[in-house]
C-alpha positions as CSV (number, residue, x, y, z in Angstrom):
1,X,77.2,88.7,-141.4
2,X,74.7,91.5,-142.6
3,X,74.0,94.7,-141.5
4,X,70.5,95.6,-141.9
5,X,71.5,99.2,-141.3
6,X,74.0,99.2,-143.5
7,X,71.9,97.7,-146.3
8,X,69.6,100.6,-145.8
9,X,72.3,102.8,-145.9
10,X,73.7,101.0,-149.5
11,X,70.2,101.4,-150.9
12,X,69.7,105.4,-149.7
13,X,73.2,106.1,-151.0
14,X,72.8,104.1,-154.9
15,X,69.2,106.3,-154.8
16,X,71.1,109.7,-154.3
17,X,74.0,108.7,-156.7
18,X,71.1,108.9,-159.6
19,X,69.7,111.8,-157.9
20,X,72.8,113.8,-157.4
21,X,75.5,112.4,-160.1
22,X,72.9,111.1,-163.3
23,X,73.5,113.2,-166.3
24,X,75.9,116.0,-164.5
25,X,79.3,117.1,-164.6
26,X,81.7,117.1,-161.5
27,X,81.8,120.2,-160.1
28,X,85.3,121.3,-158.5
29,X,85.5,124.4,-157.0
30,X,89.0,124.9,-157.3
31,X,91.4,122.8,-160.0
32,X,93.2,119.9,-158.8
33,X,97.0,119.2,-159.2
34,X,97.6,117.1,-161.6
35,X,97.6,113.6,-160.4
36,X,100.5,111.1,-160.1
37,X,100.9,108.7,-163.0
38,X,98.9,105.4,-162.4
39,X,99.7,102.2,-163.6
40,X,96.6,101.0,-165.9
41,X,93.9,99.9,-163.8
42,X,95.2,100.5,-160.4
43,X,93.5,102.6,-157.7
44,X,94.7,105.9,-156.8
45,X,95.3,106.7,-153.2
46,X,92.9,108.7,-152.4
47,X,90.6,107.9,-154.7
48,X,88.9,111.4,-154.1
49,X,88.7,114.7,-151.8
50,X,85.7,116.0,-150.7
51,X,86.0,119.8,-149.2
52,X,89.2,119.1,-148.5
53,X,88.9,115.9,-146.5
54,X,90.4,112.5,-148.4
55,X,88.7,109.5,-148.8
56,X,91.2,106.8,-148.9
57,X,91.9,104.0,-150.8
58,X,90.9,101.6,-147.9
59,X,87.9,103.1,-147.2
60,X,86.8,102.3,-151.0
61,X,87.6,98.6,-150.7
62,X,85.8,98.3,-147.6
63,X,83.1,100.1,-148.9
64,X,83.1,97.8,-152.2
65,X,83.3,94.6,-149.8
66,X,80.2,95.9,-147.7
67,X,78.4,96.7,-151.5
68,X,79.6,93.0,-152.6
69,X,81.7,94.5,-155.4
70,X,83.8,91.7,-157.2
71,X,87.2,92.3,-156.7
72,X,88.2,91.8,-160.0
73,X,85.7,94.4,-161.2
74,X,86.7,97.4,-158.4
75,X,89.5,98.6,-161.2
76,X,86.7,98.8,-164.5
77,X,86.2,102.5,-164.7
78,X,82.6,102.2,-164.7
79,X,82.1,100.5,-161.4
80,X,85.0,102.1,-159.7
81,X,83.3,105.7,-160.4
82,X,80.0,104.6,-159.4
83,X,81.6,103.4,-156.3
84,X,83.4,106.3,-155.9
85,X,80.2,108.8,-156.8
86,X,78.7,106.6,-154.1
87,X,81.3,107.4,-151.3
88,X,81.3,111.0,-152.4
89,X,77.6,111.2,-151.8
90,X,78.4,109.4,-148.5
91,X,81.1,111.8,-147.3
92,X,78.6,115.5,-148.4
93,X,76.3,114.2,-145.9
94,X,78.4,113.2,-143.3
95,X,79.9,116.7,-143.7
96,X,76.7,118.0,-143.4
97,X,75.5,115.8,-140.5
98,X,78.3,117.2,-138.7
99,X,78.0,120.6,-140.0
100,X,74.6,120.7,-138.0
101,X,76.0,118.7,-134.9
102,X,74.0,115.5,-135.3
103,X,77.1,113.9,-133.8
104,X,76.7,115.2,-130.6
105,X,72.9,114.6,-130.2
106,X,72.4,112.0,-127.5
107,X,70.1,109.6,-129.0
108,X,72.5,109.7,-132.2
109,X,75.8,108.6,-130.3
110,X,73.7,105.5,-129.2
111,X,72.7,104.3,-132.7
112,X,76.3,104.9,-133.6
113,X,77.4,102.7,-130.2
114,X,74.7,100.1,-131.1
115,X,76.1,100.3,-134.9
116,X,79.9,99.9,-133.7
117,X,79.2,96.8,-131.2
118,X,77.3,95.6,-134.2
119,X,80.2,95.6,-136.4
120,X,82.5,94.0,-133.4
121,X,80.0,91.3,-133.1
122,X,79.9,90.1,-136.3
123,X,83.4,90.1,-136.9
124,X,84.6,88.3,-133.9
125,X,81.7,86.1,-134.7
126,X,82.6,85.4,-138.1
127,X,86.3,85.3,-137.1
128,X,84.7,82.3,-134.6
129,X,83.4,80.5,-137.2
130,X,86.2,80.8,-139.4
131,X,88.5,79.2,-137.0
132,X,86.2,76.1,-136.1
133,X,85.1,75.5,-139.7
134,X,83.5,71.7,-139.5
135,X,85.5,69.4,-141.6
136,X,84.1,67.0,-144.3
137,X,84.1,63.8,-141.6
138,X,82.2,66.1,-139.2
139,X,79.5,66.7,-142.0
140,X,79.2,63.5,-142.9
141,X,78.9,62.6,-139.6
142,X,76.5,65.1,-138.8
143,X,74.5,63.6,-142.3
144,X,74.5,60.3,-140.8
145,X,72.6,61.6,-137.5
146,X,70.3,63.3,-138.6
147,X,68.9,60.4,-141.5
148,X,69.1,58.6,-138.4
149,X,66.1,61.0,-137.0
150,X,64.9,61.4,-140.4
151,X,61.3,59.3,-141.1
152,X,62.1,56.4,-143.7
153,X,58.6,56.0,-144.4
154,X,55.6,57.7,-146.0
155,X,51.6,56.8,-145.2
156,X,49.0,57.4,-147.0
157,X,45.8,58.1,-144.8
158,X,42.0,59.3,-145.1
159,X,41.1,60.8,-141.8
160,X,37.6,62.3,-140.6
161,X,37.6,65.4,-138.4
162,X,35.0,66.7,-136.5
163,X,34.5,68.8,-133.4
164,X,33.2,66.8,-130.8
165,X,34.2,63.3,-129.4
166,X,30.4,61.9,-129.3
167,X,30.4,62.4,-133.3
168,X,33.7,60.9,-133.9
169,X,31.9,57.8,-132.1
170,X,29.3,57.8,-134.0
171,X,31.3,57.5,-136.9
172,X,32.9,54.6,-135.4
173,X,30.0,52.9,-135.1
174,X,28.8,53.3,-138.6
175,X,32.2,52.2,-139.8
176,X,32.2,48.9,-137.9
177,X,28.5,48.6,-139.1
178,X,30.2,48.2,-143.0
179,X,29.8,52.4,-144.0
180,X,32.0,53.9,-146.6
181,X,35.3,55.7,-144.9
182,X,35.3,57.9,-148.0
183,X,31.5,58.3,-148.4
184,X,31.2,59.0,-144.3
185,X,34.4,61.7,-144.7
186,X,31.8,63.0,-147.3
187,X,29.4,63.8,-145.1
188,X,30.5,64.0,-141.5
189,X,34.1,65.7,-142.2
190,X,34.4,69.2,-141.1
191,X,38.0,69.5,-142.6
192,X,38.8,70.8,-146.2
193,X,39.8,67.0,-147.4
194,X,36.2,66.0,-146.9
195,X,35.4,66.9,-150.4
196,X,38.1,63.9,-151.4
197,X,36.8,61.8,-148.9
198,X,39.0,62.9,-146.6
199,X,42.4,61.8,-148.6
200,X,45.2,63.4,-147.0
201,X,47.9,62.0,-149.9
202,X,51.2,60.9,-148.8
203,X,52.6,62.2,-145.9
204,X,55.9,61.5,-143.0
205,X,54.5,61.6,-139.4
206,X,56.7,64.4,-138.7
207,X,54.2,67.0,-140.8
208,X,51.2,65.7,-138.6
209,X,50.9,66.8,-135.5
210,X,52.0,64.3,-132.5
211,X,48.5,62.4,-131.8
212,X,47.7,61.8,-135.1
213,X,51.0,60.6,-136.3
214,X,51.6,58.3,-133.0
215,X,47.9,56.9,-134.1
216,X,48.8,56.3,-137.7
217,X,52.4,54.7,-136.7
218,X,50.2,52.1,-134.7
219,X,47.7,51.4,-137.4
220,X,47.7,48.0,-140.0
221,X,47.8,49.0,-143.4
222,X,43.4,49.0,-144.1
223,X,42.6,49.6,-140.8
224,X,41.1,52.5,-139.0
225,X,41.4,53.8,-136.1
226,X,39.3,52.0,-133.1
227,X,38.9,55.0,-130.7
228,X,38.5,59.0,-131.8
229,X,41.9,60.8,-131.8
230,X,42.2,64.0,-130.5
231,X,44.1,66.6,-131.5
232,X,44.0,70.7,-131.7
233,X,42.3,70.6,-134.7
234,X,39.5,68.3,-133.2
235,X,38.4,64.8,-133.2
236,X,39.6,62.4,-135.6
237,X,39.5,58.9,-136.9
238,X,42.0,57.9,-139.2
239,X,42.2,55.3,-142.1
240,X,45.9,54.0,-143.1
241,X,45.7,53.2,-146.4
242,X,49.3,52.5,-147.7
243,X,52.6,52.7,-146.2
244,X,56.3,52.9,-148.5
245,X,59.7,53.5,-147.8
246,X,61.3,57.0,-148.9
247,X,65.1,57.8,-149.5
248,X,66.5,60.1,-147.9
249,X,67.9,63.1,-149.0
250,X,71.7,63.2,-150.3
251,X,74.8,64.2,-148.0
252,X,75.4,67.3,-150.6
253,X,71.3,68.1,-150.0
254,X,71.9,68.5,-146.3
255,X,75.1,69.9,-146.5
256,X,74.2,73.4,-146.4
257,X,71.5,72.7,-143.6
258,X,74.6,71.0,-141.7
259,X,77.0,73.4,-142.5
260,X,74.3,76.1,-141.0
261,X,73.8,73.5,-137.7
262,X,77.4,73.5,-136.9
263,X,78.1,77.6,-137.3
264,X,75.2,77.9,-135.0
265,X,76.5,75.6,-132.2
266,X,80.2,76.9,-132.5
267,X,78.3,80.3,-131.7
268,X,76.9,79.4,-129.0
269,X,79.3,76.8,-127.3
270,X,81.3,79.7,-127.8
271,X,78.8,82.4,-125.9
272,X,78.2,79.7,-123.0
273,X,82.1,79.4,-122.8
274,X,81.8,83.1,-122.4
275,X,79.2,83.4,-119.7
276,X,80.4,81.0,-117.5
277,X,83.9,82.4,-117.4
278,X,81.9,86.0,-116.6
279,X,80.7,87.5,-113.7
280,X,77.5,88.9,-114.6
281,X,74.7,90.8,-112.7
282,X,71.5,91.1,-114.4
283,X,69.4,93.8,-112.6
């Protein structure tokens, strides 16, 4: 999962490698023995010393993993010495941040506990998920659920909105006296559709808010509404134009939606096992 903080932290650190490493020369204050032979390519443990203090090998692959480095690309020159500039920056400041006891101040030590249970979290959560990954019967079970709940039908309405319910009677009335749905959405309509005579296209009666779709479900194809329905917006009366039947979206569509669904409920089947095997006291 990621860490916001650690994104930050990726984005300071790239900023300072142009700031610090663009155009310059590695300064060393003292030269280096020479290093043991490498085979082409390969990563040298460490893969640099900063004042004395190592920064291993490890430490750049898990730096590389958190920067979402290929691992096919971490032996190029190029991007293994901007990954390494990176960590050198990284390690100076630490060195300084300790230098000038930052990791002894108080409110410090809790961003770094917050940070650490942070990084628990998410690992034991993604080692969770990992371990109760949903197989391809309970997707497609899963799929066949939820087109289950899915709308299989689309309406096309015109609708009048205004905000009162003596209004929305009075266009009644003038309807079942012969008016002009279209001509009376015209005039009477406070909503935005009124200049297209209140045409609200094709829509599924889960995008409509629970009144107005329950009405619309009830309503014969040329019919209108016989009493005003109300809903946040207002009063309403509603024409159902046309009705068709829609497909529904593929299995491979969903499956990422799905995929998501089931992660989510292994977390927290997971967190209710938890709790009720805890004793907990909430003050």
């Amino acid at each position: 999962m990621p860490d916001n903080k650690r994104f930050l932290l990726t984005l300071t650190l790239t900023s300072l490698l142009w700031l610090s490493t663009a155009g310059a020369e590695d300064k060393k204050t003292s030269p280096e023995p020479p290093a043991a032979p490498q085979t082409a390519g390969a990563l040298p443990d460490p893969v640099a010393v900063v004042n004395g203090k190592p920064i291993s090998k490890g430490a750049f692959e898990a730096y590389a993993r958190m920067r979402q480095a290929p691992a096919n690309q971490l032996t190029v020159p190029a991007v293994r010495e901007a990954l390494t500039n990176e960590l050198v920056s990284q390690e100076l400041l630490v060195q300084q941040a300790e230098k000038q006891k930052l990791d002894q101040d108080p409110q410090i030590l809790l961003e770094l506990e917050m940070a650490r249970r942070n990084v628990l979290v998410g690992n034991l959560l993604n080692r969770v998920v990992r371990e109760q990954e949903p197989s391809e019967d309970d997707i497609r079970k899963a799929y066949q659920a939820a087109i289950k709940e899915m709308s299989n039908k689309e309406y096309k309405a015109r609708h009048i909105l205004v905000d009162a319910e003596d209004k929305a009677r009075a266009v009644l009335e003038k309807l079942k006296g012969g008016g002009d749905f279209a001509e009376l959405a015209k005039t009477s309509s406070t909503d935005s559709s009124s200049a297209e005579g209140g045409d609200l296209g094709w829509f599924t009666l889960d995008m409509m808010a629970p009144p107005f779709s329950e009405a619309v479900a009830k309503l014969e194809k040329g019919k209108f509404t016989p009493q005003p329905v109300q809903t946040e917006f207002g009063w309403h009366v509603i024409l159902l134009e046309d009705i068709r039947d829609t497909e529904p979206p593929s299995l491979e569509q969903l499956q990422p939606q799905l995929a998501q669904q089931a992660q989510r409920k292994v977390v927290t089947d997971y967190l209710a096992k938890l709790r009720s095997e805890a004793k907990i006291d909430i003050k």
